[in-house]
N, C-alpha and C positions, 0 to 999 in steps of 0.2 A: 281575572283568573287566567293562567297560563297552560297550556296544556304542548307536550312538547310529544312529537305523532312519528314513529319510526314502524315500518313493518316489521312484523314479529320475529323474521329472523336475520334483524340487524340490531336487536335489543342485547347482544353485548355490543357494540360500537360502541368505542370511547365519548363521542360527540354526543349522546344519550345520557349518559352518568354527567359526562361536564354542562347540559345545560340544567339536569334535576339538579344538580348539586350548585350551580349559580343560582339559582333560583331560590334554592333554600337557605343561599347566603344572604342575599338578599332580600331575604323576609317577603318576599312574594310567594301567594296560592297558587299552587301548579296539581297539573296531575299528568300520567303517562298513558297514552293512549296509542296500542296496538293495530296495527292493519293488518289484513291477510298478508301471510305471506308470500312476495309473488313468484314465481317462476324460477326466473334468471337471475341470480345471485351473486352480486359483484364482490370478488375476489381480492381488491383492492380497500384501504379504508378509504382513499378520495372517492373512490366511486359511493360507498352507501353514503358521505358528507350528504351529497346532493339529496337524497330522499330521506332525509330528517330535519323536519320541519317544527321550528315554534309558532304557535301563534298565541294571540292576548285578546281577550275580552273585559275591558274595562268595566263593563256594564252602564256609561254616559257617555257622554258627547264629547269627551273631551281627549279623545285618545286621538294621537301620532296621524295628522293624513295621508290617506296614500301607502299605510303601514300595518300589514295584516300577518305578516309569515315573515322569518328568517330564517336562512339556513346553516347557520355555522352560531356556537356558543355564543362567542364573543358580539355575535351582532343583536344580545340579546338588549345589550347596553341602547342600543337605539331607541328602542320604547319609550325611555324614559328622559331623553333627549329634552323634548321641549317640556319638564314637567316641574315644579318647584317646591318648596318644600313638602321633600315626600324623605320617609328612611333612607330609600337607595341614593337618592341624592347626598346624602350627606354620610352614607358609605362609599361612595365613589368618589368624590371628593378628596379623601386621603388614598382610598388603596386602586384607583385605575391606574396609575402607571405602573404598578408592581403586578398589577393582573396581567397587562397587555403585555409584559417582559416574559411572564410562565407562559402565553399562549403562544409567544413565538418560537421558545423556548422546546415545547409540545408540538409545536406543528413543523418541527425540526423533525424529534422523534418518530411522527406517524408519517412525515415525508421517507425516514430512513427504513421504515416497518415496511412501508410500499413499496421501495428498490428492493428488497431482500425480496420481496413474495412475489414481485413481478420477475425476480431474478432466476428463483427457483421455479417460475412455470415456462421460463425460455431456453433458460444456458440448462436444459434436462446433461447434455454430454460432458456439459464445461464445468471445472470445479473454481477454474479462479477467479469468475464472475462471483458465485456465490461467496467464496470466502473475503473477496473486497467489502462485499457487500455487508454482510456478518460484522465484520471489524470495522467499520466504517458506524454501525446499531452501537456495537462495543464503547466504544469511544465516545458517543455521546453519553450513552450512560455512566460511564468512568466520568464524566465531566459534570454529571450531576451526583454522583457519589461524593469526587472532591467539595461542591460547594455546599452537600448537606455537612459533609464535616467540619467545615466552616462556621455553619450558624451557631447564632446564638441561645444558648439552653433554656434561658429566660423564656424565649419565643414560646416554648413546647408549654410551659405554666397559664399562660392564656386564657380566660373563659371563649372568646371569642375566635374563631376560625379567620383567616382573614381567605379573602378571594383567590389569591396568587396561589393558593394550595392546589384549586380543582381542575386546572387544568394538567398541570405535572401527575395529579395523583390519577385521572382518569385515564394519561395512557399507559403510566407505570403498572397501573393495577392489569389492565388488561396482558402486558406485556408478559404479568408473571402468572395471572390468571389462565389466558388464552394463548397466549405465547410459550406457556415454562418454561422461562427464564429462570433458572435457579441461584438465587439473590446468597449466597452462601460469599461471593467474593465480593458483594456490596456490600457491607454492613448496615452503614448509617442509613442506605436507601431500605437494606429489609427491616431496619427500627422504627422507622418515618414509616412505611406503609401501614406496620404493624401498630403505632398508635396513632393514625389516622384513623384505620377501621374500627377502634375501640370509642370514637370522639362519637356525642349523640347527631352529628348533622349526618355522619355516613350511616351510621346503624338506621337513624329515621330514613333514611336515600332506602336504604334495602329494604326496610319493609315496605315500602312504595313498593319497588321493581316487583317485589318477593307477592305482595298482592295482587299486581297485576298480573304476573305470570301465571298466576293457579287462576284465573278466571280463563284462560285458554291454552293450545297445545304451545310447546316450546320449541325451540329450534337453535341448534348449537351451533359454536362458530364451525366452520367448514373444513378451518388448518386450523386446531387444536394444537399447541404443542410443538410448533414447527420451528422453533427455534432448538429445542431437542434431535429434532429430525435434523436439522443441520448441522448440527454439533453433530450428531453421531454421521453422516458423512463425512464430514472432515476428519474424524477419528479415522476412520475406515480408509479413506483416501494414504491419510499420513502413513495410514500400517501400510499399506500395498505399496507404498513410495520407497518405505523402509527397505520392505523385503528385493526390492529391484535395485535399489543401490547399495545392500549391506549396511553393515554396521549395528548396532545395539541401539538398544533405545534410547540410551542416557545420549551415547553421543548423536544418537539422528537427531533430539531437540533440542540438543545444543548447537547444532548447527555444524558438528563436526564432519557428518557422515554424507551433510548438502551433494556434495558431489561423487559419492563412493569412496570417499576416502576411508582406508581403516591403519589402525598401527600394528600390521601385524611383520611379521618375518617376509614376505613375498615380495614386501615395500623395499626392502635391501638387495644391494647388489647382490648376483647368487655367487661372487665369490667370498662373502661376509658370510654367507642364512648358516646360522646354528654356531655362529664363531662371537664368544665373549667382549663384550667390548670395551675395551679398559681404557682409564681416564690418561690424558698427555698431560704432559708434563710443562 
């Protein structure tokens, strides 16, 4: 029996859903188990990494030594290290290299989720910390938009879920969940989310969470939405850029109006302004 142990208000962290949902891939007993919540609330997702713990009750003798707790999804694989023919064995077997490629994959993403939110609690004055920062998130996700549009459609007919899904969908979901990201300019990433959540391993994932959660009080992520919050900064920024350098809208994002430039009459010499200009010959 696996039971994987996060205080109560780090129970959205991505690293929570990706070890319930390895778990469930793997036809292992798990359950979710809440701790108070404590005090001082890391801000970061590396920081709650560290205070979300699995551990495993074999029930014999026969379990991993020296091997009680792990802290990160992917080291959930170690349990079953020295163990032989069991299912996870011969699930892993085919699909561990295609898992470990999604979790570096993901641990791209929540490295780039952590620059942006450590970004925006330093550069408070500076806008082009945060906007590298921003576009730097962008870009990987454009980079997983391209390879879902890739795949193969066969894939999605499936009975079986394969492993390589739960770490990409754990931080994507959060991203759009907790982050609102609005997937309107991903397509294929907002059609993948949308029939993942429809698949029985994640609806069974949420009635876990979903049970667990009504047996005590809840506690919401902290930046809710802050990818919103950013976006409308950089709106805001761009407008006040605008109106100091002139120009319209069309041509300030086009790039026309970058340095004040406009096509008006004041741009002519003033022995031209209001004189016709007619074509040579």
């Amino acid at each position: 029996m696996f039971a994987v142990r996060c205080p109560a208000h780090l129970v959205w962290h991505p690293s929570v859903h990706h070890s319930l949902l390895l778990l469930r891939g793997l036809q292992c007993r798990h359950t979710l188990v809440l701790d108070p919540a404590a005090e001082g609330r890391p801000s970061l997702l590396a920081e709650g990494s560290s205070l979300i713990q699995t551990t495993v009750d074999w029930g014999h003798t026969d379990s991993p030594p020296n091997l009680q707790r792990v802290y990160a999804p992917e080291h959930i694989l170690h349990f079953f290290a020295n163990r032989t023919a069991t299912p996870q064995q011969a699930i892993l077997a085919t699909q561990l290299a295609d898992y470990l490629d999604a979790c570096e994959v993901s641990r791209r993403i929540q490295a780039a989720v952590d620059t942006l939110l450590f970004t925006l609690q330093t550069a408070t004055q500076e806008v082009e910390p945060v906007r590298v920062a921003h576009a730097a998130l962008l870009t990987l996700l454009e980079r997983v938009e391209v390879a879902l549009a890739k795949e193969d459609p066969q894939e999605e007919g499936k009975e079986e879920d394969p492993l390589r899904l739960w770490p990409l969908f754990s931080i994507l979901q959060f991203i759009v969940e907790e982050g609102g990201l609005l997937t309107s300019a991903y397509p294929h990433l907002s059609r993948e989310l949308a029939r993942l959540s429809q698949r029985p391993t994640v609806r069974q994932h949420r009635r876990l969470v979903e049970r667990t959660l009504a047996e005590g009080p809840t506690v919401a992520y902290p930046y809710r939405n802050f990818l919103q919050e950013v976006q409308r900064g950089l709106r805001e920024y761009n407008h006040t850029i605008q109106e100091r350098t002139g120009g319209t809208a069309a041509n300030h994002n086009s790039g026309e109006a970058r340095m004040g430039l406009q096509a008006v009459a004041a741009r002519l010499p003033w022995t031209r302004k209001g004189a016709k200009l007619t074509p040579r010959n």
